[in-house]
C-alpha positions as CSV (number, residue, x, y, z in Angstrom):
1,X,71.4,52.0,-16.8
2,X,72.0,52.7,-20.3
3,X,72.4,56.1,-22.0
4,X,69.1,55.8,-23.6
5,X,67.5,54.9,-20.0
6,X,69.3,57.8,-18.6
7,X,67.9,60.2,-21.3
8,X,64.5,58.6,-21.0
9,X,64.8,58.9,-16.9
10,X,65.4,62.9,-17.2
11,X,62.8,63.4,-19.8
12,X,60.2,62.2,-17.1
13,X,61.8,63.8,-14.5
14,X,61.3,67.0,-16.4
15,X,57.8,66.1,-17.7
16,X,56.8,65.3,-14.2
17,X,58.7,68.5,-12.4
18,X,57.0,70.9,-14.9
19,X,53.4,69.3,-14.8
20,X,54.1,69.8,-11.0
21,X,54.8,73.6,-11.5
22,X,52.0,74.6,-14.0
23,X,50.0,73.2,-11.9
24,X,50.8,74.5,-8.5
25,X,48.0,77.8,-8.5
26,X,45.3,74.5,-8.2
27,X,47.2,72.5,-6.0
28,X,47.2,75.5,-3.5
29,X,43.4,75.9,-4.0
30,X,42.7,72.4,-3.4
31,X,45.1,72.4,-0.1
32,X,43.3,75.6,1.1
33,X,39.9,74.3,0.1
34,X,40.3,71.4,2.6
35,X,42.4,73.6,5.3
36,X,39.3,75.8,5.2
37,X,37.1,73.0,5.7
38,X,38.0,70.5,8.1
39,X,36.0,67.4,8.9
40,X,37.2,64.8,11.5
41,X,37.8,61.6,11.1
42,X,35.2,59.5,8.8
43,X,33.6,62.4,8.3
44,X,35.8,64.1,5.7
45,X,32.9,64.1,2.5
46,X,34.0,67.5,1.7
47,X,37.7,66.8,1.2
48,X,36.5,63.7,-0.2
49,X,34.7,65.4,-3.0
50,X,37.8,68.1,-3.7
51,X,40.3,65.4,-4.0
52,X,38.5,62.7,-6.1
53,X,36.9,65.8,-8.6
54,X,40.1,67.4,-9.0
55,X,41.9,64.0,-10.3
56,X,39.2,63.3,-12.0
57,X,39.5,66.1,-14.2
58,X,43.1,65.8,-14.3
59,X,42.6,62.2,-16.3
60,X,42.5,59.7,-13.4
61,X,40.4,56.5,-13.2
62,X,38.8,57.5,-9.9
63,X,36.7,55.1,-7.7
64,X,35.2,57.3,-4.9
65,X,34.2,56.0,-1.9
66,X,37.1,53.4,-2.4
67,X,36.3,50.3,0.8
68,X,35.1,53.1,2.9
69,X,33.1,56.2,3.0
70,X,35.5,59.1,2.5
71,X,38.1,56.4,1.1
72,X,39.1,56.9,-3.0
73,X,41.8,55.4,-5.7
74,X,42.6,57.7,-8.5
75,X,45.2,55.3,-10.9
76,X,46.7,56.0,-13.8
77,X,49.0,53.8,-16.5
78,X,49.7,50.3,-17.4
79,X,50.0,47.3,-16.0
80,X,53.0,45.1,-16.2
81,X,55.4,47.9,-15.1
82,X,56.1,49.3,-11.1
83,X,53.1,50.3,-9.3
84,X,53.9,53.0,-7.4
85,X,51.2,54.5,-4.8
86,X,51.5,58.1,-3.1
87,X,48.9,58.5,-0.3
88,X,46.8,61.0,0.8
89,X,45.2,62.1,3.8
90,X,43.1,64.6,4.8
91,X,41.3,64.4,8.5
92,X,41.4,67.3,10.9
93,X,41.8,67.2,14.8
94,X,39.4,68.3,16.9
95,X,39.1,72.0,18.4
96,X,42.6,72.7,16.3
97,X,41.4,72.0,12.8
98,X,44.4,71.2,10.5
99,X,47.0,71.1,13.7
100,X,48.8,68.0,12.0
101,X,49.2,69.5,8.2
102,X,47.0,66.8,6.6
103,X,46.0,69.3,3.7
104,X,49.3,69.9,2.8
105,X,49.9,65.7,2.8
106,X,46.9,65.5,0.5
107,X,47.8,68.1,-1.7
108,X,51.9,66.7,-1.9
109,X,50.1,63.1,-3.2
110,X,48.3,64.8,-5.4
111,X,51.2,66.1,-7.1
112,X,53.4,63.7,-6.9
113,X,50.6,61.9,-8.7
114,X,50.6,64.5,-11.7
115,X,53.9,64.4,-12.0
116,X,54.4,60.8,-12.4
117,X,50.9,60.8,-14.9
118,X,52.6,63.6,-17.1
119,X,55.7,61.0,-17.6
120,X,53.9,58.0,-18.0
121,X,52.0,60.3,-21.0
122,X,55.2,60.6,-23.1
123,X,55.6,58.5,-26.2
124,X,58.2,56.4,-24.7
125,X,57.2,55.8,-21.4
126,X,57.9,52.4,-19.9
127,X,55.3,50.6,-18.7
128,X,53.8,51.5,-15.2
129,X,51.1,52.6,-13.0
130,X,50.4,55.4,-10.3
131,X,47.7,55.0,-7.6
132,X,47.0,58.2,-5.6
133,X,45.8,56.4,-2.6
134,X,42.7,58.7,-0.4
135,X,43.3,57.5,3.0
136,X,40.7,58.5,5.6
137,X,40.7,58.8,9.9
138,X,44.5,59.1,10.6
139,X,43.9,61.0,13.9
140,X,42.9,57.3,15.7
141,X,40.5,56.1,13.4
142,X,43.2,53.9,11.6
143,X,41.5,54.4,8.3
144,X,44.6,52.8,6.3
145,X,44.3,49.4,9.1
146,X,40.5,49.0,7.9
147,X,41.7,49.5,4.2
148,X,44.2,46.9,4.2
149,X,41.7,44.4,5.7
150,X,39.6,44.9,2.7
151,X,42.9,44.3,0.5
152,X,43.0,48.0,-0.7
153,X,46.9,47.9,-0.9
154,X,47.0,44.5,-2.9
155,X,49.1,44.7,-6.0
156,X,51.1,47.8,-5.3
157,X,54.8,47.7,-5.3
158,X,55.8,50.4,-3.4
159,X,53.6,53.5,-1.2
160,X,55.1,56.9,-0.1
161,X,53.9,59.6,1.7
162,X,54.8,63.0,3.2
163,X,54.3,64.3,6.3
164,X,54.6,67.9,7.3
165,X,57.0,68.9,10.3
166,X,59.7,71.4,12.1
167,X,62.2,69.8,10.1
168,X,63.2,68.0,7.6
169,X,63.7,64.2,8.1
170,X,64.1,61.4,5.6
171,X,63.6,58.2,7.9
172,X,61.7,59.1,11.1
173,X,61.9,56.7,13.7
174,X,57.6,56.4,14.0
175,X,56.6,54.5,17.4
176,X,53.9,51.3,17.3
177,X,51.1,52.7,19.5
178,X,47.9,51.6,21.5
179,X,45.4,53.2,23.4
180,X,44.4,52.1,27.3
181,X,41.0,53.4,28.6
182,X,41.1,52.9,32.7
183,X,37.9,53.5,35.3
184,X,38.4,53.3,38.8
185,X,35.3,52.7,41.0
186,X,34.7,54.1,44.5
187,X,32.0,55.0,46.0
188,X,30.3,58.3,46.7
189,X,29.8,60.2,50.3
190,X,29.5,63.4,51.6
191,X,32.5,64.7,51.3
192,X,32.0,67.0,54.3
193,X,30.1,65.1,57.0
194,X,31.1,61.7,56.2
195,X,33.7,61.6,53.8
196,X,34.8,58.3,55.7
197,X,32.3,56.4,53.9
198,X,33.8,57.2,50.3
199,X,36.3,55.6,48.0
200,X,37.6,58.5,46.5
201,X,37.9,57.4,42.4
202,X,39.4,60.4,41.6
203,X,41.9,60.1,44.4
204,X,42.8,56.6,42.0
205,X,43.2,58.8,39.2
206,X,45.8,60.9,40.4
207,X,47.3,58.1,42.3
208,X,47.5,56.5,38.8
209,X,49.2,59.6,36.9
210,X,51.7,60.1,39.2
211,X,52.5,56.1,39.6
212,X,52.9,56.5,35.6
213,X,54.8,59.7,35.6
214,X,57.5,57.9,38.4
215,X,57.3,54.8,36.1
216,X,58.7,56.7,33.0
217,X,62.5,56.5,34.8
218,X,62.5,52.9,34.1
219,X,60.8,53.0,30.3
220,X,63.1,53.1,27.6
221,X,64.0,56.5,26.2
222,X,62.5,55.9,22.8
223,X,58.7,55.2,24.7
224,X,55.9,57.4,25.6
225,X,53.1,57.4,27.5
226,X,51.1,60.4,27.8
227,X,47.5,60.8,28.8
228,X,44.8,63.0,30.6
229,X,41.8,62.2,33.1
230,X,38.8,62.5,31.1
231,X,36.3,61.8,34.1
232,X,36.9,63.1,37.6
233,X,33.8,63.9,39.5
234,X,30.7,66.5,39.3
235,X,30.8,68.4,42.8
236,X,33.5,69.2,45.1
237,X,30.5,68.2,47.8
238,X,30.3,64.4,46.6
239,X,33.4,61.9,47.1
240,X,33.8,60.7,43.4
241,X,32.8,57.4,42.8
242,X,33.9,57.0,39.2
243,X,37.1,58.4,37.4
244,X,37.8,57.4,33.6
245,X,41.4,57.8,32.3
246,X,42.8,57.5,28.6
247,X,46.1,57.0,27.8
248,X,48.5,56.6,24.6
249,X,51.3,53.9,25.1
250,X,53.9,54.3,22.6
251,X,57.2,52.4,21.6
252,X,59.9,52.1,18.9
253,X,58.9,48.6,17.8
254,X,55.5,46.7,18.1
255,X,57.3,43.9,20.4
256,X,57.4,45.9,22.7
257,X,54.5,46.8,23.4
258,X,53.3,43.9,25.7
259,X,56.1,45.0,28.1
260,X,55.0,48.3,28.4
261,X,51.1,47.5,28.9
262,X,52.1,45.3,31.8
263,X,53.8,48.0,33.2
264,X,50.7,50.8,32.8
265,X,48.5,48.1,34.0
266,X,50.9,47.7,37.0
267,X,50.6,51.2,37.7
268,X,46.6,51.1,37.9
269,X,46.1,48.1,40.2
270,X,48.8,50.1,42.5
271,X,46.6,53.2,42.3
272,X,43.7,51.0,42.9
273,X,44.9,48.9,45.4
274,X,46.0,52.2,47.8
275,X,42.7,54.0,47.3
276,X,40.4,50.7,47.9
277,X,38.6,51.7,44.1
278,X,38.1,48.6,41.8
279,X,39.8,49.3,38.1
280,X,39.0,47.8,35.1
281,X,41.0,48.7,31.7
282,X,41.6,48.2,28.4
283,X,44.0,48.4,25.1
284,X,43.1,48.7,21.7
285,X,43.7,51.5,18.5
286,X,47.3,49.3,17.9
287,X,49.1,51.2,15.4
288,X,52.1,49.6,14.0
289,X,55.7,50.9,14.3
290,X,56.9,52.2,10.6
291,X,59.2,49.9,9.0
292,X,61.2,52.3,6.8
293,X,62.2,50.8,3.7
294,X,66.2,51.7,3.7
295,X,66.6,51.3,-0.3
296,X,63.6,53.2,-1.4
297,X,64.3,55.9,1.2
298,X,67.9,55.9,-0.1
299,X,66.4,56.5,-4.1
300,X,64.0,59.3,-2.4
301,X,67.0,60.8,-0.6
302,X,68.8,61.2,-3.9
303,X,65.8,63.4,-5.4
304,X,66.2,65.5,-2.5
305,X,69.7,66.2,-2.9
306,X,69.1,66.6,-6.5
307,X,66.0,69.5,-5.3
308,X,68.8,70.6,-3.1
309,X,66.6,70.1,0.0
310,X,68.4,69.5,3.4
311,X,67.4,67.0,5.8
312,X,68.7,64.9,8.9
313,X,67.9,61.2,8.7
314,X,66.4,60.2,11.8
315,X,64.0,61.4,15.0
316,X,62.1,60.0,17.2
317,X,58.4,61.3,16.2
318,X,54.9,60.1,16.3
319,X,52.5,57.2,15.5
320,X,50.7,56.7,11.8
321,X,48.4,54.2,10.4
322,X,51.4,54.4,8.0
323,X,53.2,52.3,10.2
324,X,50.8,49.4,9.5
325,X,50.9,49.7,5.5
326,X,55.0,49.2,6.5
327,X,54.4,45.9,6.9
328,X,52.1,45.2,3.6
329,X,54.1,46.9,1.2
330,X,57.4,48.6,1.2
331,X,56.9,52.2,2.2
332,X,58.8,55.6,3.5
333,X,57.0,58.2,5.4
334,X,59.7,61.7,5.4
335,X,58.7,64.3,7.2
336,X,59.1,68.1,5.9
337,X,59.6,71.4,6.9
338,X,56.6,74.1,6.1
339,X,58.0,77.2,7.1
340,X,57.8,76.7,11.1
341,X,59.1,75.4,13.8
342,X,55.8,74.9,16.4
343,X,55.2,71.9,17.2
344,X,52.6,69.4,15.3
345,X,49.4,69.4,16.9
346,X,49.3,73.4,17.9
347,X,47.5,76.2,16.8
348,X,50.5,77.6,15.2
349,X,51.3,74.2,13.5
350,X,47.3,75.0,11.8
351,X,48.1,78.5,11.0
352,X,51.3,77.4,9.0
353,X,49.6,74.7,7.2
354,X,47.2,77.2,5.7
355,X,50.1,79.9,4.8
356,X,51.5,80.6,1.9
357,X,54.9,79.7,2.9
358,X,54.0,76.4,3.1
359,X,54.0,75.7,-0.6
360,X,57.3,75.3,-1.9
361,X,58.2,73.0,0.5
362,X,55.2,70.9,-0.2
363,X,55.8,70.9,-4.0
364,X,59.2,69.8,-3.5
365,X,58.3,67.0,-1.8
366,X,55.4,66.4,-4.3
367,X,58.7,66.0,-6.9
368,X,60.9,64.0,-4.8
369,X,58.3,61.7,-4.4
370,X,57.0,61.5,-8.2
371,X,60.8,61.5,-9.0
372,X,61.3,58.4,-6.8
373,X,58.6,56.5,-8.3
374,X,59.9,57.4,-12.3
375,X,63.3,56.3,-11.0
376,X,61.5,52.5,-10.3
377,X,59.9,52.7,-13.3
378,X,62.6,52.9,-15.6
379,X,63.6,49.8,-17.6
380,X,67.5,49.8,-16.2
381,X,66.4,50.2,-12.7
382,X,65.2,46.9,-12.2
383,X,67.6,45.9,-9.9
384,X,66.3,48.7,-7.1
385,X,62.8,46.8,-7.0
386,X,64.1,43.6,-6.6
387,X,66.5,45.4,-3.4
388,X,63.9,47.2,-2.4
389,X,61.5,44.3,-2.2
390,X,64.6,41.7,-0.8
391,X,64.9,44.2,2.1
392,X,61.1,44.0,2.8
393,X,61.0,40.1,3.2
394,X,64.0,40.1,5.3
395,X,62.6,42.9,7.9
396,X,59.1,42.2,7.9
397,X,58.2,39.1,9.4
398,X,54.2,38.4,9.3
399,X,52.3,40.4,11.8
């Protein structure tokens, strides 16, 4: 890169850091204003309507309602230049609200969005374009899956994203994951004077749980599978003739996900077989394992430093629609620390997404991130696109 480049790289660096800091009284609102309201997945018209007003006052071209519902696009620049896209998301869980941080993603793409606007606005900008990407339904909806069917992510070079965590973590290690629904059928009797003419269903439940939890020393220490009984019976005086299960299977690459569904399924015939209940399951919710993108995570790791943020590199963690827009378009998904160290999906986890301590990690991740994209946008930095997108063809093989 060339000493003007350089000069021009750390004039948008600081247009895009200081946007990011005058603006941080709003982004807080707008974070709290969806904290306080949380909507499940599909459902999130509130959020919808604070995200897509706020960027549109801030300049954006906003379409709401963007393939889906509680979808939006808010872009900003030129074409011929990097397209960079920061994503959003902003769907709560059920009975523990904001128990996975999704206010504080939304409001970190946001930002990062503002930042990279504010440079693109300087005389000499190079030519590029930011899309802050509104993604709905993350908690098992797979909003992001239904978007790229409609060719939402078409035309973008790159997409990042933010996740909030107990620590900070540059290239999580996020597991492909389906969902398997199982009912065992019995049949009912008294369960006092002639419990000989049951089939005890829930006895097949059990049966099931424990067959999986004795499975799990001969699964690979990178899978999960974790699950409750979500149907068991209605009277202690009644042999249950019906027992529902649902499960999450879970592994570090999507190829290996047939393996483990033959095993699970293994595990419920057994349970059926012993009990004399009939089973019928089935799979489906397939989120795909992330595909990191090494190089761009490299360039984001070197904003980091530069913010003088710590972080390990890798963890074994959760599953995201994320993983699936991995295999579209080159993408990174960090994970950051917010003050805490509950675990995601408590109450505690909801309580530190809403506090005030959450803020100044979220705004420097807002800048690592806007920072990443303005170092792909600058005229001497071709070569990291081209690597960047090299490295995608040769990991991603057509799903």
């Amino acid at each position: 890169m060339s000493n003007q480049d350089s000069a021009l790289l750390r004039r948008s660096k600081d247009a895009a850091g200081a946007k990011i800091d005058e603006s941080a009284a709003a982004l807080h609102e707008l974070s709290n204003d969806i904290w306080t309201h949380p909507e499940l997945n599909f459902e999130e018209r509130h959020a919808h309507a604070s995200l897509t007003d706020f960027l549109e006052r801030e300049g954006f071209e906003v379409t709401k309602n963007f393939h889906l519902e509680t979808a939006f696009k808010a872009t900003y620049g030129t074409d011929g230049g990097v397209h960079v896209c920061v994503i959003c998301e902003y769907d709560a869980l059920p009975e523990i609200d904001h128990a996975c941080g999704h206010p504080l993603i939304a409001e970190s793409g946001a930002a990062a969005g503002l930042g990279i606007k504010a440079a693109l606005e300087l005389a000499d900008a190079p030519k590029g374009r930011v899309t802050v990407m509104g993604t709905p339904a993350e908690e098992g909806g797979g909003g992001k899956i239904k978007m790229i069917e409609t060719g939402a992510f078409q035309g973008i070079d790159v997409a990042m994203m933010v996740h909030p965590y107990p620590r900070n973590v540059s290239r999580p290690v996020i597991l492909a994951c389906t969902t398997m629904e199982i009912t065992f059928t019995g049949r009912a009797a008294h369960a006092s004077s002639c419990p000989w003419e049951g089939v005890n269903a829930l006895d097949a439940a059990i049966l099931c749980y424990q067959n999986i939890s004795v499975m799990r020393q001969q699964l690979k220490p990178e899978w999960r599978v974790h699950g409750t009984i979500m149907k068991a019976g209605d009277t202690p005086s009644i042999i249950p003739e019906e027992s529902q299960m649902s499960f999450y299977l879970r592994t570090v690459d999507s190829v290996d996900m047939p393996t483990l569904k033959e095993k699970i399924g293994g595990c419920a015939k057994g349970a059926a077989t012993a009990t004399g209940c009939e089973v019928k399951y089935s799979f489906g919710g397939d989120y795909a394992n992330l595909v990191t993108n090494d190089t761009l995570a490299s360039v984001y790791e070197r904003q980091l430093t530069d913010l003088s943020v710590d972080y390990s590199t890798s963890e074994v963690t959760f599953s995201t629609d994320m993983g699936d827009v991995s295999y579209v378009v080159p993408s990174i998904h960090p994970l950051f620390y917010i003050g805490t160290e509950a675990a995601n999906h408590s109450r505690e986890f909801n309580t530190a997404t809403g506090a005030d301590e959450a803020q100044k990690p979220t705004l420097a991740q807002a800048k690592a991130m806007a920072f990443t994209g303005l170092e792909l946008m600058q005229p001497g930095n071709s070569h990291l696109l081209d690597k960047i997108k090299k490295e995608f063809n040769n990991k991603v093989a057509p799903k």
